[in-house]
LOGU-472649 format. One record per residue (C-alpha): x, y, z; residue in three letters. Coordinates in steps of 0.5 Angstrom, whole numbers, plus 500, padded with zeros to 3 digits. Last residue first. Layout:
! residues N
XYZALA ...
***
This chain:
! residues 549
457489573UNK 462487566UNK 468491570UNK 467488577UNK 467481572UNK 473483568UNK 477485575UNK 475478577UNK 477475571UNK 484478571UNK 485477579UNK 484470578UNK 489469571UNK 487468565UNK 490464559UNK 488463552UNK 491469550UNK 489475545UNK 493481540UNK 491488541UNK 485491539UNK 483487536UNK 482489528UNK 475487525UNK 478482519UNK 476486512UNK 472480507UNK 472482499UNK 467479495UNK 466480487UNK 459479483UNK 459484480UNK 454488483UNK 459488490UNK 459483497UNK 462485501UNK 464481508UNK 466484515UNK 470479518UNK 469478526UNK 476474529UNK 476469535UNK 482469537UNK 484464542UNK 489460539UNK 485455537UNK 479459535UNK 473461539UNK 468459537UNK 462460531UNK 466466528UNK 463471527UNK 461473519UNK 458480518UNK 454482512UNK 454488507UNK 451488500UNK 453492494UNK 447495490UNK 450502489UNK 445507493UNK 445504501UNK 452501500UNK 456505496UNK 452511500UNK 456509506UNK 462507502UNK 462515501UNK 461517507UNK 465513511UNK 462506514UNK 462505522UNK 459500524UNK 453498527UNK 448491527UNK 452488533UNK 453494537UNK 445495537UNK 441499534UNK 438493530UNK 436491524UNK 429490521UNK 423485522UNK 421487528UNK 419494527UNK 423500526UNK 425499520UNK 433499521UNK 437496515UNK 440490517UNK 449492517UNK 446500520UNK 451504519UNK 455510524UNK 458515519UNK 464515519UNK 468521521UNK 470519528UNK 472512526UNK 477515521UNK 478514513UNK 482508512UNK 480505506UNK 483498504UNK 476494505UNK 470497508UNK 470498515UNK 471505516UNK 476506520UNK 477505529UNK 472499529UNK 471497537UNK 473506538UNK 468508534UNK 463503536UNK 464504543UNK 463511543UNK 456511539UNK 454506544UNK 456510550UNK 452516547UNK 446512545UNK 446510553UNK 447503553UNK 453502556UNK 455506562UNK 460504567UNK 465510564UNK 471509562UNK 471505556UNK 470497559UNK 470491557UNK 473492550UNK 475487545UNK 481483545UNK 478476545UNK 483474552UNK 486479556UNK 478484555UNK 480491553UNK 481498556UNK 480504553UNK 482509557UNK 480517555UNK 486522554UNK 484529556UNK 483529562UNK 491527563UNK 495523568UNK 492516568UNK 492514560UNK 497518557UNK 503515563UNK 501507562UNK 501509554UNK 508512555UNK 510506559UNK 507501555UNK 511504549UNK 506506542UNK 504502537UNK 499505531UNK 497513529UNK 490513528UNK 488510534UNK 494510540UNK 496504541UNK 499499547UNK 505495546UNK 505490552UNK 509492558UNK 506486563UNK 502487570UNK 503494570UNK 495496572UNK 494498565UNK 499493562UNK 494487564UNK 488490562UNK 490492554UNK 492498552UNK 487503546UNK 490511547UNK 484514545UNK 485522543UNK 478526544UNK 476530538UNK 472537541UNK 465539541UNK 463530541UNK 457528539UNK 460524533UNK 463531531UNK 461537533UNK 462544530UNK 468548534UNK 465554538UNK 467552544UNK 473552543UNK 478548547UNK 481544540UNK 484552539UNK 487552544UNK 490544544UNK 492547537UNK 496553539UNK 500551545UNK 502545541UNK 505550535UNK 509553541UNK 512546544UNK 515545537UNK 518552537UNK 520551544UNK 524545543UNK 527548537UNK 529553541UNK 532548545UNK 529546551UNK 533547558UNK 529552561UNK 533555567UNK 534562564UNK 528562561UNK 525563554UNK 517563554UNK 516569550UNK 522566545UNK 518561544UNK 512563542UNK 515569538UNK 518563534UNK 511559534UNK 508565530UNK 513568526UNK 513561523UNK 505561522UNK 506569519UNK 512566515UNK 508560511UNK 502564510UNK 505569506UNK 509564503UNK 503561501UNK 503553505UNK 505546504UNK 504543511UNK 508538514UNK 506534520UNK 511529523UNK 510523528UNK 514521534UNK 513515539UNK 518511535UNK 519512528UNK 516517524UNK 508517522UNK 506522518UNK 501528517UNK 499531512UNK 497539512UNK 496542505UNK 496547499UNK 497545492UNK 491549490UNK 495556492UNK 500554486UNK 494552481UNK 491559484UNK 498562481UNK 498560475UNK 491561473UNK 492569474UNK 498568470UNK 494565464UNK 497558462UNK 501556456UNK 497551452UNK 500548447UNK 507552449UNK 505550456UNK 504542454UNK 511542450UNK 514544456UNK 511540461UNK 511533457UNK 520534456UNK 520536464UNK 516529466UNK 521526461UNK 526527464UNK 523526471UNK 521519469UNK 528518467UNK 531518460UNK 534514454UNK 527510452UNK 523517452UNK 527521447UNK 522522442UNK 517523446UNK 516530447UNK 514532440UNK 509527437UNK 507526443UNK 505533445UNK 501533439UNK 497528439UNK 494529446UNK 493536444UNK 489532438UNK 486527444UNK 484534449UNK 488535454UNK 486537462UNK 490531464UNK 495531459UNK 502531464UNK 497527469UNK 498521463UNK 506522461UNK 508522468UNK 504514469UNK 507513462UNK 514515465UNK 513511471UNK 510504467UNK 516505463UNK 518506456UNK 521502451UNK 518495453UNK 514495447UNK 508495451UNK 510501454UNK 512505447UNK 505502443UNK 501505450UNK 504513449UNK 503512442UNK 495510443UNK 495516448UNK 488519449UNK 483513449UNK 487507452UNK 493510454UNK 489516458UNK 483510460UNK 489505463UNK 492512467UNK 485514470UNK 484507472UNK 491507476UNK 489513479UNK 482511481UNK 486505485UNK 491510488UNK 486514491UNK 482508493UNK 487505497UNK 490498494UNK 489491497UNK 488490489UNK 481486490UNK 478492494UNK 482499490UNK 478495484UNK 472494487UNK 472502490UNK 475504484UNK 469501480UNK 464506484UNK 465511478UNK 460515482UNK 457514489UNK 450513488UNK 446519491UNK 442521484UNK 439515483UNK 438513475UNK 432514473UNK 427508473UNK 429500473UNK 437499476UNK 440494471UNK 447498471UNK 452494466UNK 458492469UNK 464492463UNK 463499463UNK 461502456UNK 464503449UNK 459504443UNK 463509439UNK 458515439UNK 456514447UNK 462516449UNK 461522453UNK 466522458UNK 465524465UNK 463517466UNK 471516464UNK 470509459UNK 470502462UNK 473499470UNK 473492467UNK 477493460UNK 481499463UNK 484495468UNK 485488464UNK 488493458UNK 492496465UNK 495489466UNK 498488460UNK 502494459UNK 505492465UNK 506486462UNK 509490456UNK 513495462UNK 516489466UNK 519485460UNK 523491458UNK 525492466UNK 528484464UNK 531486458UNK 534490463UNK 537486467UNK 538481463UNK 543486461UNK 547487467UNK 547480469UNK 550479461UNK 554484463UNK 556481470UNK 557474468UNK 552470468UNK 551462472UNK 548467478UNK 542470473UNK 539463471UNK 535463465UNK 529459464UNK 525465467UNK 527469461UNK 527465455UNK 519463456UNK 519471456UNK 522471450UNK 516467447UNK 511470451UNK 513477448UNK 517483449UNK 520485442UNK 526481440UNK 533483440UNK 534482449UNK 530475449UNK 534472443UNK 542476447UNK 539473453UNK 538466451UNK 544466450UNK 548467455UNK 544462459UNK 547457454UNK 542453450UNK 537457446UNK 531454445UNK 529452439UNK 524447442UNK 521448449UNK 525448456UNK 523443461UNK 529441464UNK 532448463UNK 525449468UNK 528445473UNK 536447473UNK 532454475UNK 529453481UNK 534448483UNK 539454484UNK 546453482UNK 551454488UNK 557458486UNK 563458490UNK 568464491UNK 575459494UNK 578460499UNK 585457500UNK 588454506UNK 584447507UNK 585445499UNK 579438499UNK 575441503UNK 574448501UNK 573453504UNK 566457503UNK 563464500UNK 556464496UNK 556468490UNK 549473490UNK 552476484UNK 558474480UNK 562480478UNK 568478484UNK 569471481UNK 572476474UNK 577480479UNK 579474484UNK 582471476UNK 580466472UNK 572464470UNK 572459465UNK 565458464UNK 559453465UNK 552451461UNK 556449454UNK 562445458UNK 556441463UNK 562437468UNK 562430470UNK 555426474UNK 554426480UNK 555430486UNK 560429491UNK 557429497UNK 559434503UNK 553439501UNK 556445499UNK 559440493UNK 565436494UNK 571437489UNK 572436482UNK 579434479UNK 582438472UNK 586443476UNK 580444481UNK 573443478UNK 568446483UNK 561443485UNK 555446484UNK 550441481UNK 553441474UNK 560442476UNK 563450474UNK 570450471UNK 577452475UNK 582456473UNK 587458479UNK 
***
């Protein structure tokens, strides 16, 4: 049952070597330093990823055959000198020594599949070590481009953004502040929330908790337990920082990211601890509504509400349902509930006291479907705006069978809109509801504030003469209120790129590009509304050209 590994993945048995996967036998004898004696099903079983195959030489047996990747045989080619040899090796150097490039150089030459599984295990977590010091790598990039917190005065120590402001005069009182978040949530393909969090975890290591970034850059912590350690010590000043290092943080390498958030709390609420009535609004605080997609043509809403509020709106819907109760209904009464708190909303969206919103007293639900699945020609996947793909059937039913849904049918072979209900485009109205419903979003890149909360945006400012902008579908889109007033007060540049002709493929896709203060461009792609065709039927070209009339 002993057999040894071949260089290229062939397989010694009983001293002879059998053909590779491939079918040839590969060159070359047996690499004794670079393989293993490995007996038993047991110890066979360990090595990850091995690749199941009959051998042809011994047709009744089975043998787990391992089949080393070329990936790793090239760089073993090319390893430096005083590099370890065997694989097992250069784990144990790279697992005694500090996280480096040196070690890390060990790591990439070290193929996991020629390892047994405890060597497989520590490589894994030399690895994860690994993983914390480039990490801590990359939030000094982070905080060396973003700068120092604005709301921090660090004009003793000299620190300042790595973009200066060359505006002349007193600074504009409308710019947006701190607007490296929203380069860095551009070139990161992040949202803007999450890049303001990552640039407030880089400043926290950076300025408050040096011994919190020594441990990351070691490798003794990870990037979550810095990431709990940095909101734990938001409100903290650097000597409360200090001290909560110096206490919470002594187990912090044999611990998990919980663990470690329960050890911070503690030592933050004995240095700090919380008035009652403070307590509770930061309770209260922690109120909201979310709104998530499921699976399907379903989506959930959670709410985090006050007890108090929690019971009345469940007492509520349940009062609902029992009041509709029938002896023939056959909903549940979790159908009935779900029904109830529907009921409720569509009521409060008949209101004629609600504000307006892009012109519009109540938020119309637009369901985007192409020409040809309106009028059954295919099933095509259509969408409904703000929430994605939905069936061709259930969008054929929302788009003929309720007032309240309004059509938003698009050309089969660009994909953009003929037509939005109505037979009138120029009229201010029109023009508005077609903006928002060509772009949807803010067109920033990344941000994915919706269209009827946008602000509609002149791409060349409008003058009133000749030489600005117009107001035209061509010169508008929809920009939230923040990266309205980045573009207008911030300096960045915005322009829109079409394409000269339309693609091979029939696509022809409009870029939003931006250009920033920095000197960084970052392109977002106008969406189609769904995906085009290069052929066009005679009843699609005489229904687009009674629509176009």
């Amino acid at each position: 049952e002993g057999f040894k590994l071949g260089r290229h993945g062939g397989i010694v048995v009983g001293g002879r070597e059998t053909k590779s996967r491939s079918g040839s036998r590969p060159p070359g004898g047996i690499r004794d330093k670079a393989s293993q004696q490995l007996r038993g099903s047991a110890r066979l079983a360990s090595l990850q990823g091995s690749l199941f195959h009959q051998s042809r030489t011994m047709p009744p047996v089975k043998y787990r055959t391992y089949v080393r990747s070329g990936w790793y045989d090239a760089r073993m080619s090319k390893q430096p000198p005083g590099t370890p040899g065997r694989p097992t090796s250069r784990v144990s150097f790279a697992a005694a020594e500090l996280p480096g490039i040196e070690s890390l150089i060990h790591l990439i030459q070290t193929d996991p599949y020629s390892l047994p599984a405890a060597k497989q295990l520590e490589l894994l977590t030399v690895w994860e070590r690994h993983s914390a010091w480039l990490e801590s790598l990359k939030l000094d990039a982070l905080e060396a481009f973003a700068g120092p917190d604005p709301d921090v005065d660090r004009a003793t120590d000299g620190v300042g953004p790595s973009v200066p402001d060359h505006t002349q005069g007193e600074p504009d009182v409308h710019a947006v502040e701190d607007a490296t978040c929203d380069e860095v949530a551009a070139a990161l393909h992040i949202s803007l929330g999450a890049a303001r969090h990552r640039i407030a975890v880089a400043r926290d290591l950076a300025h408050k908790l040096p011994e919190t970034r020594r441990l990351l850059r070691n490798g003794l912590c990870s990037y979550a337990q810095a990431m709990v350690v940095s909101d734990e010590c938001q409100i903290l000043t650097v000597e409360q920082c200090a001290r909560v290092e110096a206490t919470a943080l002594r187990r912090i390498s044999v611990q998990t990211p919980q663990l470690t958030r329960r050890s911070v709390q503690r030592v933050v609420t004995a240095i700090c601890p919380p008035r009652p009535a403070d307590a509770l609004e930061e309770e209260f605080a922690r109120r909201d509504v979310t709104f998530v997609r499921g699976n399907g043509v379903m989506a959930t809403v959670y709410a985090t509400l006050p007890i108090p509020d929690a019971m009345a709106l469940w007492n509520a819907v349940t009062s609902l349902a029992n009041r509709d109760e029938r002896p023939d209904d056959p909903r549940t009464m979790a159908h009935r509930r779900a029904d109830a708190l529907t009921a409720m909303a569509n009521s409060v969206l008949d209101d004629p006291d609600l504000p307006v919103m892009q012109g519009k007293k109540r938020l119309d639900t637009q369901v985007v479907i192409s020409l040809e699945t309106l009028l059954g020609a295919n099933d095509d996947a259509a969408e409904i705006v703000g929430f994605g793909p939905i069936p061709a059937h259930l969008a054929r039913r929302l788009a003929t069978e309720s007032d309240t849904w309004r059509r938003l049918v698009t050309d089969p072979v660009t994909g953009h809109l003929l037509d939005y209900g109505t037979k009138t485009y120029r009229p201010p109205t029109a023009l508005r509801e077609y903006i928002i419903a060509r772009d949807r979003t803010c067109q920033f890149p990344g941000c994915n504030t919706a269209g009827w909360r946008c602000d509609l945006d002149h791409v060349v400012p409008w003058t009133g003469t000749s030489e600005g902008g117009q107001t035209s579908a061509d010169n508008l889109i929809t920009l939230c209120r923040r990266h309205h007033r980045l573009k207008t007060h911030n300096r960045w540049r915005v322009s829109i790129l079409k394409p000269d002709e339309v693609g091979p493929d029939g696509s022809a896709e409009t870029i939003v590009r931006w250009a920033s203060p920095s000197g960084g461009v970052y392109d977002r792609t106008r969406t189609q509304l769904h995906e085009p065709r290069t052929a066009v039927t005679g009843m699609e070209s005489k229904f687009a050209a009674i629509l176009a009339a």
